[in-house]
N, CA, C and O atoms as CSV, one atom per row, in Angstrom:
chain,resi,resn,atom,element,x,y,z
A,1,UNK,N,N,-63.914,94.797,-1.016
A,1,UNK,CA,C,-63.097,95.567,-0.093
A,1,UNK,C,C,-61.679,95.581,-0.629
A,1,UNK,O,O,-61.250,94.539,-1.123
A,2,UNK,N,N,-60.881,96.693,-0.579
A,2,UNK,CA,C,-59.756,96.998,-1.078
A,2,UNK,C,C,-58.631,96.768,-0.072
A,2,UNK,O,O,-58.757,97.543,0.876
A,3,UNK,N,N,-57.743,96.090,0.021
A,3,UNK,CA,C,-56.691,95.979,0.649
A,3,UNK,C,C,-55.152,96.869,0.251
A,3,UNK,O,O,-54.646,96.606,-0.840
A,4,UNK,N,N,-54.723,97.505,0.812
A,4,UNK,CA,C,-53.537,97.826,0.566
A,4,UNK,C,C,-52.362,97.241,1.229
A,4,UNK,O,O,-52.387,96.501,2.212
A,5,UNK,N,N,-51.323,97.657,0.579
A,5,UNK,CA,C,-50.106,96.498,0.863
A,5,UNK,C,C,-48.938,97.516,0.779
A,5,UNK,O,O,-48.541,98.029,-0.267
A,6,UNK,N,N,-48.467,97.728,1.960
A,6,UNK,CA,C,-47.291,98.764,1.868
A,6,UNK,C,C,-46.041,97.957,1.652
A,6,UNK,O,O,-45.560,97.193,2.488
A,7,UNK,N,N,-45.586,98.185,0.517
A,7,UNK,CA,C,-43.835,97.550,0.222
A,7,UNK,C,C,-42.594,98.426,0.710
A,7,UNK,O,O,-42.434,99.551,0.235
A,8,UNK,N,N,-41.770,97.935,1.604
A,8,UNK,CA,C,-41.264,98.726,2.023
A,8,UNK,C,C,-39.476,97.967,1.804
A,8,UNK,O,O,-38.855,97.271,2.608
A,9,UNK,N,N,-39.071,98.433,0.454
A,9,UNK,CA,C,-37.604,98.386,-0.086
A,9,UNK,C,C,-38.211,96.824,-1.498
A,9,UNK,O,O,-39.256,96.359,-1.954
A,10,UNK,N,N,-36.710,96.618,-1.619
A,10,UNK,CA,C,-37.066,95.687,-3.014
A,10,UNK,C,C,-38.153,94.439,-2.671
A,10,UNK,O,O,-38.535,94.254,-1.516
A,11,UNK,N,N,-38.607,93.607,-3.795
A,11,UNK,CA,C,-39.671,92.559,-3.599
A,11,UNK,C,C,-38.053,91.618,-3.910
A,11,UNK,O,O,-37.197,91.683,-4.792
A,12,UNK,N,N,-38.299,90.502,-2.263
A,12,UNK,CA,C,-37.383,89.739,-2.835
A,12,UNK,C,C,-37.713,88.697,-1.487
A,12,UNK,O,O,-36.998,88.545,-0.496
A,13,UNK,N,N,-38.898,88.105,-1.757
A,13,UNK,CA,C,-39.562,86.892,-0.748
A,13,UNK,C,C,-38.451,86.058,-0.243
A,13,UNK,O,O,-38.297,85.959,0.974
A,14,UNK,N,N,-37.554,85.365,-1.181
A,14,UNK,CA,C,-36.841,84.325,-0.938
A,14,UNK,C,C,-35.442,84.633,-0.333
A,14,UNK,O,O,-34.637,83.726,-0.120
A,15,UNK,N,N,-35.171,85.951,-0.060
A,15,UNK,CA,C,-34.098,86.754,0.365
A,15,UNK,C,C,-33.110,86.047,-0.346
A,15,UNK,O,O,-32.325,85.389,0.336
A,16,UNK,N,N,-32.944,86.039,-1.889
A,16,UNK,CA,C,-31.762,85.410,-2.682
A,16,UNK,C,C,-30.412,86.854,-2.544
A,16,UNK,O,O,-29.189,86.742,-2.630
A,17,UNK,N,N,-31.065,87.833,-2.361
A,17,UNK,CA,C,-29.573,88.706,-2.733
A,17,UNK,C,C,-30.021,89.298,-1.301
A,17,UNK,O,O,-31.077,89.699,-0.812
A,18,UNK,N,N,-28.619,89.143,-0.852
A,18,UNK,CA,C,-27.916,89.482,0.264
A,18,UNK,C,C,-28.071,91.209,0.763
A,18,UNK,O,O,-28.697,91.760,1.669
A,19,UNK,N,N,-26.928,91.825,-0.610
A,19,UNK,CA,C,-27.160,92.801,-0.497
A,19,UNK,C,C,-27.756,94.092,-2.012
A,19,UNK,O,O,-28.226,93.632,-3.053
A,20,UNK,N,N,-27.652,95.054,-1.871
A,20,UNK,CA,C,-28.045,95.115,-3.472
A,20,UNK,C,C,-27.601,95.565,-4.565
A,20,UNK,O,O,-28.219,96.028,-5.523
A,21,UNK,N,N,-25.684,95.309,-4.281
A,21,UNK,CA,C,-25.439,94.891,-5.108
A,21,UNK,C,C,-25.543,93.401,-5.916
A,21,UNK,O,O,-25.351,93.265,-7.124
A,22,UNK,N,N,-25.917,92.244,-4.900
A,22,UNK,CA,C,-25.886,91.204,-4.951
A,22,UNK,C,C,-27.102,91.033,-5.811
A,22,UNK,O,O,-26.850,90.507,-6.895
A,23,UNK,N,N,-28.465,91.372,-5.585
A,23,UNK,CA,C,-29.587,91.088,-5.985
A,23,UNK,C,C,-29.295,92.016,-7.461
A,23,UNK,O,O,-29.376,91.298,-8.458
A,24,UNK,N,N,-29.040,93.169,-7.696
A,24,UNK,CA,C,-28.826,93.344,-9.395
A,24,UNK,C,C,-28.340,92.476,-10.222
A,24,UNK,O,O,-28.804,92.124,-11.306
A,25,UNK,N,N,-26.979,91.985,-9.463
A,25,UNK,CA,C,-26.375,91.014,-10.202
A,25,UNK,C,C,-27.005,89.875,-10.401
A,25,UNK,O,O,-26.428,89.284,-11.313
A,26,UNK,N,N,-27.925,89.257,-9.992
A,26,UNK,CA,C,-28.930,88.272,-9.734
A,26,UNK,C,C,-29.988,88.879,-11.160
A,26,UNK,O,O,-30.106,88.486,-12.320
A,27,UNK,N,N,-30.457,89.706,-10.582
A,27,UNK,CA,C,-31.420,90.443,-11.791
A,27,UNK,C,C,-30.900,90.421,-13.406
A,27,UNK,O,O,-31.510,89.959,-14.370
A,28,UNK,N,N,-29.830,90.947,-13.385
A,28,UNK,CA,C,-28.705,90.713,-14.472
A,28,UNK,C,C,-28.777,89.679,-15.214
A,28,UNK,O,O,-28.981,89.558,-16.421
A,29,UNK,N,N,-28.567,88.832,-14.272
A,29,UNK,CA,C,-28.094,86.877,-14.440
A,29,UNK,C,C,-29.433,86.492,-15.106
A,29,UNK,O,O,-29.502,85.913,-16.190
A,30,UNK,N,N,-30.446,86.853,-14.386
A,30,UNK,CA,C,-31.944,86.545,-14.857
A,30,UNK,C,C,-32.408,86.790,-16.316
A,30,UNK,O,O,-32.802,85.974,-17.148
A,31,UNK,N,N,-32.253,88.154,-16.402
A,31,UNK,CA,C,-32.448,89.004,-17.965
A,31,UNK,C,C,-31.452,87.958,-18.824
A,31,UNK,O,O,-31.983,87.173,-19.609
A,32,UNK,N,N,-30.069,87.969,-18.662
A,32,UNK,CA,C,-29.651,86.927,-20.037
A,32,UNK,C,C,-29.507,85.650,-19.693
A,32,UNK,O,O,-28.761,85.123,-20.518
A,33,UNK,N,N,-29.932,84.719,-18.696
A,33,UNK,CA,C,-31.247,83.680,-18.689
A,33,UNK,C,C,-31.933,83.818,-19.857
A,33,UNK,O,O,-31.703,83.251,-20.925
A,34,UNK,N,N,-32.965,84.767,-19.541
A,34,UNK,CA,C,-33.831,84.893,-20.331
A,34,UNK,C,C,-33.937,84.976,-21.948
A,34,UNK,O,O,-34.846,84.408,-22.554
A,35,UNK,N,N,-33.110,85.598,-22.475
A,35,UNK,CA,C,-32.224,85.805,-23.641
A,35,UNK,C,C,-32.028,84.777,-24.655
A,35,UNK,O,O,-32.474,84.670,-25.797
A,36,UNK,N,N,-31.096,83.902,-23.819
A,36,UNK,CA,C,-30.630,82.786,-23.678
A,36,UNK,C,C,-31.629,81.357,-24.589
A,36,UNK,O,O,-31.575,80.623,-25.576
A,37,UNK,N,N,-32.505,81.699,-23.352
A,37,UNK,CA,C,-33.825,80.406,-23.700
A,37,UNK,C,C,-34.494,81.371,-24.823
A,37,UNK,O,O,-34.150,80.977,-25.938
A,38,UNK,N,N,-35.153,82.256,-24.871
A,38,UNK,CA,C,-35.376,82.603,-25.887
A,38,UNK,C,C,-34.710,82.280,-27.600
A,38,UNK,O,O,-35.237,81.699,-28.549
A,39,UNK,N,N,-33.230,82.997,-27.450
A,39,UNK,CA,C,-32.815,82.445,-28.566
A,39,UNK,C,C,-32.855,80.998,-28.995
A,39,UNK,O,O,-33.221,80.625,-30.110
A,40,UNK,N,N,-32.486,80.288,-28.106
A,40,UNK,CA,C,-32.629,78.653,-28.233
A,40,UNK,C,C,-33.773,78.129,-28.458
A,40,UNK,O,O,-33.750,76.917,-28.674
A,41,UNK,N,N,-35.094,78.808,-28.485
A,41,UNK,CA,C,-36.437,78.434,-29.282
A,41,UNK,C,C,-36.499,79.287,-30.393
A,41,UNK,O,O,-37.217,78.923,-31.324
A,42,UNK,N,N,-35.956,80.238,-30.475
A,42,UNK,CA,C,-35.530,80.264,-32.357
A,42,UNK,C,C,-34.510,79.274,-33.136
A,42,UNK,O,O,-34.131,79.555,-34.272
A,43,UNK,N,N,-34.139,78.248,-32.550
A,43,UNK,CA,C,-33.374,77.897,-32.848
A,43,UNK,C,C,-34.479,76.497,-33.144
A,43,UNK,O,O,-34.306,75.788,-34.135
A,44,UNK,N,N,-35.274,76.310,-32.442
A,44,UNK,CA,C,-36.237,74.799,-32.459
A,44,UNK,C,C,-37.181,75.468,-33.234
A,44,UNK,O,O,-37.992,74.618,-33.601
A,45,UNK,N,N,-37.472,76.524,-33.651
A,45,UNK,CA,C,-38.504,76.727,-34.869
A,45,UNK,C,C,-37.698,77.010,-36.005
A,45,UNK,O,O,-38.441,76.714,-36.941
A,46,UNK,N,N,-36.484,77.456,-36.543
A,46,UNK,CA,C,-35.511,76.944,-37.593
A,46,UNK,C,C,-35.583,75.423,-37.957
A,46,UNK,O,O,-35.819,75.012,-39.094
A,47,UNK,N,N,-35.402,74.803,-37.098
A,47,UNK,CA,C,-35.037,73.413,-37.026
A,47,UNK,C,C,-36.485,72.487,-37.988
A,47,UNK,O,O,-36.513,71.709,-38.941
A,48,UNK,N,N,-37.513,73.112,-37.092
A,48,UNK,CA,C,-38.518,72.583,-37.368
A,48,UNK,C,C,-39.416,73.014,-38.915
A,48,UNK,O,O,-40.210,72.338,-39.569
A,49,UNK,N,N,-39.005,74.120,-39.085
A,49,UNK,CA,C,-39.181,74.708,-40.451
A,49,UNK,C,C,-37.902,73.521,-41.477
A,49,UNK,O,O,-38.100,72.653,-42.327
A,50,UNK,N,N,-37.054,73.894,-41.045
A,50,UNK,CA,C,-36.197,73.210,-41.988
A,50,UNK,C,C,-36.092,71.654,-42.203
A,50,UNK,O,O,-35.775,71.242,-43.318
A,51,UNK,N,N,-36.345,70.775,-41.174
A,51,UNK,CA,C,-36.915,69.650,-41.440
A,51,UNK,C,C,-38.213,68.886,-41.432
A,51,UNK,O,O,-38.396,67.676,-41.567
A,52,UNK,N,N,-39.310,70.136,-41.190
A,52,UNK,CA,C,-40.408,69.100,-40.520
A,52,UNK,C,C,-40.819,68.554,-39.674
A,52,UNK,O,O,-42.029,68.390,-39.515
A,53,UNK,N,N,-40.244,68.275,-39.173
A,53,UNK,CA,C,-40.321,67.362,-37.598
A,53,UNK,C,C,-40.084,68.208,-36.782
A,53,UNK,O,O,-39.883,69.353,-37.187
A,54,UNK,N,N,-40.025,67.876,-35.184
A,54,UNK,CA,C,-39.715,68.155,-34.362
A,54,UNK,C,C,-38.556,67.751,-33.147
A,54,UNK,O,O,-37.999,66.653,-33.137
A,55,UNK,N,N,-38.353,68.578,-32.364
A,55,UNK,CA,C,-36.838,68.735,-32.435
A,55,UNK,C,C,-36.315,66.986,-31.407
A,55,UNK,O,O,-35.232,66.402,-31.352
A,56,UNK,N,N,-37.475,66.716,-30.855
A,56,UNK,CA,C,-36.979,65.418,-30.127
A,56,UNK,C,C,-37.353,64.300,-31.469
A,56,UNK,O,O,-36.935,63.145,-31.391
A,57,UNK,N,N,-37.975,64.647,-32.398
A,57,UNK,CA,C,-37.646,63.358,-33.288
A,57,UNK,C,C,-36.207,63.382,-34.014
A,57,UNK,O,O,-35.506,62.404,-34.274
A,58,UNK,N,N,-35.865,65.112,-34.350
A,58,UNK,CA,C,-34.206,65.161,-34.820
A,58,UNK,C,C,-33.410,64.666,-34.031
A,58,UNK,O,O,-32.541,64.157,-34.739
A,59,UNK,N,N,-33.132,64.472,-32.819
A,59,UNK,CA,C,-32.523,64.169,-32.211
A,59,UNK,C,C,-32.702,62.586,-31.463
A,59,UNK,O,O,-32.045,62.347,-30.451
A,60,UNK,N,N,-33.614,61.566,-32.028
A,60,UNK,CA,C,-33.743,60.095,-31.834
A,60,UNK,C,C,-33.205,59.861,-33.315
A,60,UNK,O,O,-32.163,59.206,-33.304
A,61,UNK,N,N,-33.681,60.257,-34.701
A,61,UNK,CA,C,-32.909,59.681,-35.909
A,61,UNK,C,C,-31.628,60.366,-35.917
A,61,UNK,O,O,-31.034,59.805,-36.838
A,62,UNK,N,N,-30.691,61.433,-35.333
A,62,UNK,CA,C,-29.485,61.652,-35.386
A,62,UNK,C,C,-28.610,60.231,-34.406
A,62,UNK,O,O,-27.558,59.633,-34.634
A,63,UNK,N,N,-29.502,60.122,-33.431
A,63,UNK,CA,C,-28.783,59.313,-32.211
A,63,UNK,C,C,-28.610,57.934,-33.321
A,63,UNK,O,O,-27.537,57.361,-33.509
A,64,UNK,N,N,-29.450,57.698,-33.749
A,64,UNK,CA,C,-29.638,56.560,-34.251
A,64,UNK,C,C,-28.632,56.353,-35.629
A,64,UNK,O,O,-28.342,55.228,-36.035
A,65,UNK,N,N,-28.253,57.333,-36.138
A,65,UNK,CA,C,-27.449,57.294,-37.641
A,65,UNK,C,C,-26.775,58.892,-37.803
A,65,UNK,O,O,-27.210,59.755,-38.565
A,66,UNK,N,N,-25.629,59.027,-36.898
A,66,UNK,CA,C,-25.066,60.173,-36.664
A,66,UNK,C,C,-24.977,60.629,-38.056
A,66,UNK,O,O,-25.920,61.255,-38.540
A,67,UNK,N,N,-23.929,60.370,-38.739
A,67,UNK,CA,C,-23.590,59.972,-39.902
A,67,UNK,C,C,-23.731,60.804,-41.100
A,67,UNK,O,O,-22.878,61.404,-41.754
A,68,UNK,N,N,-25.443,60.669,-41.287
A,68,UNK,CA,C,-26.446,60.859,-42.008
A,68,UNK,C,C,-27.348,62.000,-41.789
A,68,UNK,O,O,-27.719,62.889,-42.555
A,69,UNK,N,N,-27.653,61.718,-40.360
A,69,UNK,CA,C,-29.029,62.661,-40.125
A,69,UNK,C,C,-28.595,63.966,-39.251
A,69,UNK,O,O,-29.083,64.324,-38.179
A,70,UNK,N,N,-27.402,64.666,-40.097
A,70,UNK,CA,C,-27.384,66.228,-39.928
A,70,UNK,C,C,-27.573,67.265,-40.512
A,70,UNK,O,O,-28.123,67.189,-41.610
A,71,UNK,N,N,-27.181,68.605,-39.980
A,71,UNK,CA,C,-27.763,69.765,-41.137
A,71,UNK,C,C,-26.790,69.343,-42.530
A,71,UNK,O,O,-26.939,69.903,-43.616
A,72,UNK,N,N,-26.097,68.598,-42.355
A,72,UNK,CA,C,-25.552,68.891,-44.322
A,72,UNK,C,C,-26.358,68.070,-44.776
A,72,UNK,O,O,-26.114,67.995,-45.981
A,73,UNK,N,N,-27.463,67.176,-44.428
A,73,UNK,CA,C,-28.522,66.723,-44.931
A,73,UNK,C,C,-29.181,67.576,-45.637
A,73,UNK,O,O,-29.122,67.617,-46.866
A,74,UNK,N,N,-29.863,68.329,-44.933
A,74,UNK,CA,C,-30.824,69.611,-45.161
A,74,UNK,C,C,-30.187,71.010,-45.837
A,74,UNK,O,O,-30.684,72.075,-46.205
A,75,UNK,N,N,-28.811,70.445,-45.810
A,75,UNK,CA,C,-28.812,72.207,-46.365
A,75,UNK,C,C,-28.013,71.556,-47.710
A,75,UNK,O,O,-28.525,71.979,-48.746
A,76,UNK,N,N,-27.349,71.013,-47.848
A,76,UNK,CA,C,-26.710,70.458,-49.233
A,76,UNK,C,C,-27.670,69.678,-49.999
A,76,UNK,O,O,-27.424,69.499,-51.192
A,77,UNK,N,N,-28.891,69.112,-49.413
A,77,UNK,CA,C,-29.444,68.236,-50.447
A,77,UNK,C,C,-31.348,68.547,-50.719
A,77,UNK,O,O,-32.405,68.189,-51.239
A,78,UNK,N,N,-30.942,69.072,-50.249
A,78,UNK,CA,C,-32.327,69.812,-50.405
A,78,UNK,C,C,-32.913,70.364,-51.412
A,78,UNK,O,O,-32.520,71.517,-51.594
A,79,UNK,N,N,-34.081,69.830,-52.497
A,79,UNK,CA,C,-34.268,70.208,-53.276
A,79,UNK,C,C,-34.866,71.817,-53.611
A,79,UNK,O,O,-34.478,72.541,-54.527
A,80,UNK,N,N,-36.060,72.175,-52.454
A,80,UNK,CA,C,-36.096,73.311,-52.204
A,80,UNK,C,C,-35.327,74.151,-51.295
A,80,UNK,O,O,-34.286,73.735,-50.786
A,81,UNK,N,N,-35.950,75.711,-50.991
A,81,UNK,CA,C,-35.123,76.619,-50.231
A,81,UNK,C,C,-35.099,75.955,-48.798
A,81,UNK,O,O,-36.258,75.734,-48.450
A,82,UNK,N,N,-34.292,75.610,-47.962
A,82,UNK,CA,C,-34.346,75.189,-46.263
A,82,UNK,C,C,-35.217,76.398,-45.502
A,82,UNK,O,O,-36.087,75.943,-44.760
A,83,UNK,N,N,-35.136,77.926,-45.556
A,83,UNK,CA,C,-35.694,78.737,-45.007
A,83,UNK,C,C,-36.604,79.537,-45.928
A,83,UNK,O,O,-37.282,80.460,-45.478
């Protein structure tokens, strides 16, 4: 059996935007959110290409020996290409 569902103005359950200008701007905010985290997991598959590991082990041997365990590791001493 088929149900229909009449929507009547925007889908917005949690009534976050007030009015609608409010809720675009919300929508807005959302899209480069989104962006955002996106770029920043290109940023953990760089990472992970370029050292191997993964990004919470880079960041327990950095904690551990600032010093040492950064990108001029990987990009100055690196015998092959980093990317």
């Amino acid at each position: 059996v088929w149900c229909c569902v009449v929507v009547i103005g925007p889908f917005n359950p949690l009534k976050l935007g007030k009015t609608e200008e409010e809720l675009a701007d919300l929508k807005v905010k959302e899209i480069k959110n989104g962006r955002l985290a996106m770029f920043s997991m290109l940023g953990f598959y760089i990472q992970a290409a370029a050292t191997g590991e993964g990004p919470l082990q880079n960041l327990i041997d950095h904690r551990a020996d600032a010093a040492n365990e950064n990108i001029f590791k990987y990009v100055f001493t690196s015998q092959e290409p980093v990317l």
